[in-house]
N, C-alpha and C positions, 0 to 999 in steps of 0.2 A: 504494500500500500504506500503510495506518494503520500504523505501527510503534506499541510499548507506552509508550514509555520514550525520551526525547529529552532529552541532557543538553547543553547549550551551556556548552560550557567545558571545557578539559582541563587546568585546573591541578589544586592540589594536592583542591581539593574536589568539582571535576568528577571527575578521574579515581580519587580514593579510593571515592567514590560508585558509581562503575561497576565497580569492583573488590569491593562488597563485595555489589551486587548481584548479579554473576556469580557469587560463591561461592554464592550461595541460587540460583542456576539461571534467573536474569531476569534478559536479556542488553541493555542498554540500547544505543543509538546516542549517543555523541561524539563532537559537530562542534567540532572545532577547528584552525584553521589556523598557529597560532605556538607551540605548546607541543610542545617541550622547548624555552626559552630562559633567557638570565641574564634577572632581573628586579631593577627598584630594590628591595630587602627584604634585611635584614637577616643573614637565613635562621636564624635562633636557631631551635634545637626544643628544647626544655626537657624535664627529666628525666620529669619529668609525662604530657607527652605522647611519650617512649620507651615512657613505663610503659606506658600505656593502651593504645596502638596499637604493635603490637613490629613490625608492618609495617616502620615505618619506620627500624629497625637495621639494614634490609638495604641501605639505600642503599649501591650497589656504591662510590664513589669519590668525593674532593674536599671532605672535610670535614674539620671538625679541631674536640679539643674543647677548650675553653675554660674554667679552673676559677676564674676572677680577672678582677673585670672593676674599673676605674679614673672613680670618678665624679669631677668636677671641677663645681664650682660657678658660676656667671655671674662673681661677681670671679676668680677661679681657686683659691681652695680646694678640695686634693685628700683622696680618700681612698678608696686600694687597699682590695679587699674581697676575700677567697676563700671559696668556696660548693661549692654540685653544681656538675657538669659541663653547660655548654651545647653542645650539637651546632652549630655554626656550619656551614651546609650549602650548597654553590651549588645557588641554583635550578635551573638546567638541570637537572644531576644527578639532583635529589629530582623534578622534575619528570616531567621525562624516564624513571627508576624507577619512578613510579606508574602514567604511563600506558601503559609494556608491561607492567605486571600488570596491569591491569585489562583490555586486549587481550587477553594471552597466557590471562587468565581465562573470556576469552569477549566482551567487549566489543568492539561496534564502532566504528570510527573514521571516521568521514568529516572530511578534510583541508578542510574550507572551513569560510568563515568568515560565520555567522547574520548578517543585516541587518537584518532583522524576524522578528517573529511576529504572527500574527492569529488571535486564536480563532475557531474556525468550528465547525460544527454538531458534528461526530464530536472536537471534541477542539482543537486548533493547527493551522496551516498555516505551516511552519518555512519563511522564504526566506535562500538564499545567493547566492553571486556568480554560482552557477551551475546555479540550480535551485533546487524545490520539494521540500520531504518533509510530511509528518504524521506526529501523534503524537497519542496521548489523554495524556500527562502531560508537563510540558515542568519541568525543574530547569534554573532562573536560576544557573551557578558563573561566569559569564560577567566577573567582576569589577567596578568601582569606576563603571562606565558602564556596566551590564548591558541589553541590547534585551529582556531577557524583565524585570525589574525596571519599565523603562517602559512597557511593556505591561500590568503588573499592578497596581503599585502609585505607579508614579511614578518619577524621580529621586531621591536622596538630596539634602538639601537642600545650598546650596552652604556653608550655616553649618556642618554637621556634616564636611564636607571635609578635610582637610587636603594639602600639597605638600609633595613632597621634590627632591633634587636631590641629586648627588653621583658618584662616581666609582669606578667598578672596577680597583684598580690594584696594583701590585706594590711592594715595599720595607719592607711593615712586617708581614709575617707573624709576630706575637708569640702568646705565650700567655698574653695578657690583652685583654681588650674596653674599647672608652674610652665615655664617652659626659659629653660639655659640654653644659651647661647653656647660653640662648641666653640674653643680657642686657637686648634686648629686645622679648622676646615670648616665647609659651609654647612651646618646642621643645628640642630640642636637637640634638646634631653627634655622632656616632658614628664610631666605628672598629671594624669584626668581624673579626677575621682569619677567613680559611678556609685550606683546603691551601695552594692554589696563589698566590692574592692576596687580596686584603683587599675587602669595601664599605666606602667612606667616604662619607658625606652628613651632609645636615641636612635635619631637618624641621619645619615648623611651620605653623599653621592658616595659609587661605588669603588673611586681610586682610593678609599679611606676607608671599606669595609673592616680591614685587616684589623683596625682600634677601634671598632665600635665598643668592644669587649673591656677596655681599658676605659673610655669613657664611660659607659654605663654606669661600672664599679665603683670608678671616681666621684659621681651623679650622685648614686645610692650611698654613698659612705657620706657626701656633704650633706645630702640632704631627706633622707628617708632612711638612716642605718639599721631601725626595729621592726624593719616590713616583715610580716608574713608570708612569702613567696610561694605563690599558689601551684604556677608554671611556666616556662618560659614561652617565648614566641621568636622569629626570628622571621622576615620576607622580604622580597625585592616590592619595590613600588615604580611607578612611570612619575619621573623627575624632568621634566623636559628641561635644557638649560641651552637650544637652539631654537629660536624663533622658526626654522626651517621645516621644525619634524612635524607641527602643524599641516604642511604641505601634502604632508601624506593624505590619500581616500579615506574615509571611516565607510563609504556605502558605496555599493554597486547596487545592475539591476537586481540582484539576485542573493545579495546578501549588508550583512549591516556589522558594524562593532560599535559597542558601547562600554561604558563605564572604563575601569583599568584596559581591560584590551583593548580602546581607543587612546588608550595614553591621556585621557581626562580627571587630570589632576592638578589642582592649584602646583603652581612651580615653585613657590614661595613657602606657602603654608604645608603645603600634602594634604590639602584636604579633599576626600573623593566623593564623599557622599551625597553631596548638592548633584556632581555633576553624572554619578550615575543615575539619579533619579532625574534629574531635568534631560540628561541622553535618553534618559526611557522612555521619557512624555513625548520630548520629538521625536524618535523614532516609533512610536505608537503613530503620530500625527501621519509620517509619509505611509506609513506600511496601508493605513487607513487610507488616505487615499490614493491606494495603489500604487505607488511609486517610492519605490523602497531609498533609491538612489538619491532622492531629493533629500534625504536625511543628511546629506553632509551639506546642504547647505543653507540647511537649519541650523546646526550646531553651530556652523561659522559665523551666522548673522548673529544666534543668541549668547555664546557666549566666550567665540575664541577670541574677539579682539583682545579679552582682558587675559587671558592665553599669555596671547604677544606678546601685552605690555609687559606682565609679570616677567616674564624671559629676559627684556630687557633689563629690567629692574631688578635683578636678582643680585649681581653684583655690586651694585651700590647698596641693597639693604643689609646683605651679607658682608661688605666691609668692618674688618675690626674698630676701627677708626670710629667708621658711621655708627655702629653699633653700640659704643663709648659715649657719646653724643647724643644718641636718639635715647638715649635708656634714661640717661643723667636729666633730658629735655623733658622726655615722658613725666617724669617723676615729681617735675616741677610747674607744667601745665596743663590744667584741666581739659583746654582746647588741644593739647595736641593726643591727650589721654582718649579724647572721643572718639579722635581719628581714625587712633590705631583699634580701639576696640571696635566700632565700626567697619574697618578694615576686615577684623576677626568675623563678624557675625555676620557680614557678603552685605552690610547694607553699602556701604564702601566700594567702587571699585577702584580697579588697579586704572586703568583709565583715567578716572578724575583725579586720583591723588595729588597728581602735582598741583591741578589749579586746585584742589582744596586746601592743601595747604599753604601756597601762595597766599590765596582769600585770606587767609588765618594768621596770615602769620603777623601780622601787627597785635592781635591778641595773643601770639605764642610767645612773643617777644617779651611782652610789657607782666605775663604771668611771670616770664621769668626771673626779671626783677625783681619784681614783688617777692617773688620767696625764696632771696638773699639773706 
């Protein structure tokens, strides 16, 4: 049997996808074998993406929200900031919630897990562990090493990469978020509180993998040394630092990538979960009508310029220098505190930043006097 619709992957972009397909009444197939699990990520869902997708407020359990988050600079200059509220969410949970709506909507689930694909006459020929399917349209949510991504368009290159590492553990369940700056190289070390326990890690591009291990340690001994260590984690993520890799198709007639194996991930932050869930909503929009291919250039009207900019921007925000400066400024100005938090919660784009803070900055300036 040709099925319509073949989604590989049941995370957040997979199964948003097949949940919002089922509401328009085209029931896709989700092959996935590991989803509901905890995953290395963060889990921040920003007010932004509450707003847009209120799907996501239903998440039954183990979240907690966060209105304060503690940035800390490569030397250790700090400075507390309060903002909106972040959803800090265990992936299981949000995961695991997406993909019985999209089930209980009508979508199917097949528990294995994609090895290949090969396009053939009528469309793909889907392989698993344990068996063959077809489909005439196949959606890459398959993440960060997608079999439908290399099928189509390639790897992501290993310069656009980055690695994390880090641990799921209990003892510092606060109502504030951290996040260290790395001293050297472009990354940093986080703390999320959720309900139950915390993520803590580090990450940073992949020519620095080999110390992520040494930072981590150094993290945890300054700043969390009584955690309860539940389990480790360790993953690659799509780090773009080329305005170029952009360039790449995310869609053909015949197939589509979303989420991580679109490489749609803030370049700055890592953050993915806006953008797998706003790839799923446009990619629902073409596949709806009928034009699978027009999905890439959706994504690029909604929301790659700020893509770009970011790319751009990554080296000047990542400067140690600039980092010394902005942390010490942060800490002394309200206006420039809202920026950034703003920034955090996607009401901010990377696009206006200059001219908003241009606009501000006769207020950033004269806060900072004031609190000499």
């Amino acid at each position: 049997m040709v099925e319509d619709i073949a989604i590989v992957g049941g995370g957040p972009a997979g199964a948003y996808l097949g949940y919002r397909l089922a509401q328009n009444g085209i029931y896709a197939t989700i092959y996935d074998d590991s989803h509901p699990r905890e995953k290395p990520c963060g889990g921040g869902i920003t007010p932004f993406t509450l707003e847009r997708f209120p799907l996501l407020k239903g998440v039954p359990s183990s979240y907690r929200f966060v209105h304060r988050m503690l940035f800390i600079s490569p030397e250790g200059k700090e400075a507390m900031v309060s903002g909106q509220s972040l959803m800090n969410v265990s992936r299981e949970h949000l995961d695991g919630y997406l993909r019985h709506t999209a089930v209980d909507s009508g979508a199917k689930l097949i528990k294995e897990r994609v090895s290949g694909i090969e396009e053939s006459a009528d469309g793909w020929l889907i392989r698993t562990q344990k068996g063959e399917y077809r489909s005439r349209l196949v959606i890459g949510a398959d993440g960060v090493h997608s079999v439908v991504r290399r099928a189509t368009v390639g790897r992501i290159p290993r310069e656009n990469l980055a690695a994390c590492i880090g641990y799921f553990a209990r003892g510092v369940e606060r109502d504030y978020s951290v996040m260290r700056f790395l001293k050297d190289c472009k990354g940093y070390a986080w703390i999320f509180p959720r309900e139950t326990h915390s993520s803590i890690g580090v990450g940073t591009d992949t020519r620095h993998a080999r110390n992520l291990t040494g930072y981590l340690n150094e993290f945890i001994e300054d700043y969390c040394p009584n955690i309860e260590k539940i389990s480790p984690f360790g993953a690659m993520m799509p780090a773009a630092r080329d305005p170029k890799f952009y360039e790449t198709p995310c869609s053909g007639k015949n197939w589509v990538l979303i989420g991580d194996a679109a490489g749609h991930v803030d370049p700055i932050l890592g953050e993915g979960i806006r953008y797998a869930i706003w790839g799923a909503e446009l990619a629902a929009e073409a596949i709806l009508d009928g034009e699978p291919a027009k999905f890439d250039a959706l994504w690029r009207e909604a929301y790659c310029p700020d893509f770009v900019e970011a790319c751009r921007l990554f080296e000047f925000v990542y400067n140690p220098d600039m980092l010394e400066l902005g942390i010490m400024m942060i800490a002394r100005s309200e206006t420039l505190a809202r920026i950034v938090t703003d920034l955090v919660a996607s009401e901010q784009t990377y696009r206006g930043l200059r001219d908003q803070v241009i606009a501000s900055l006769p207020r950033i300036m004269s806060e900072q006097e004031h609190s000499r």
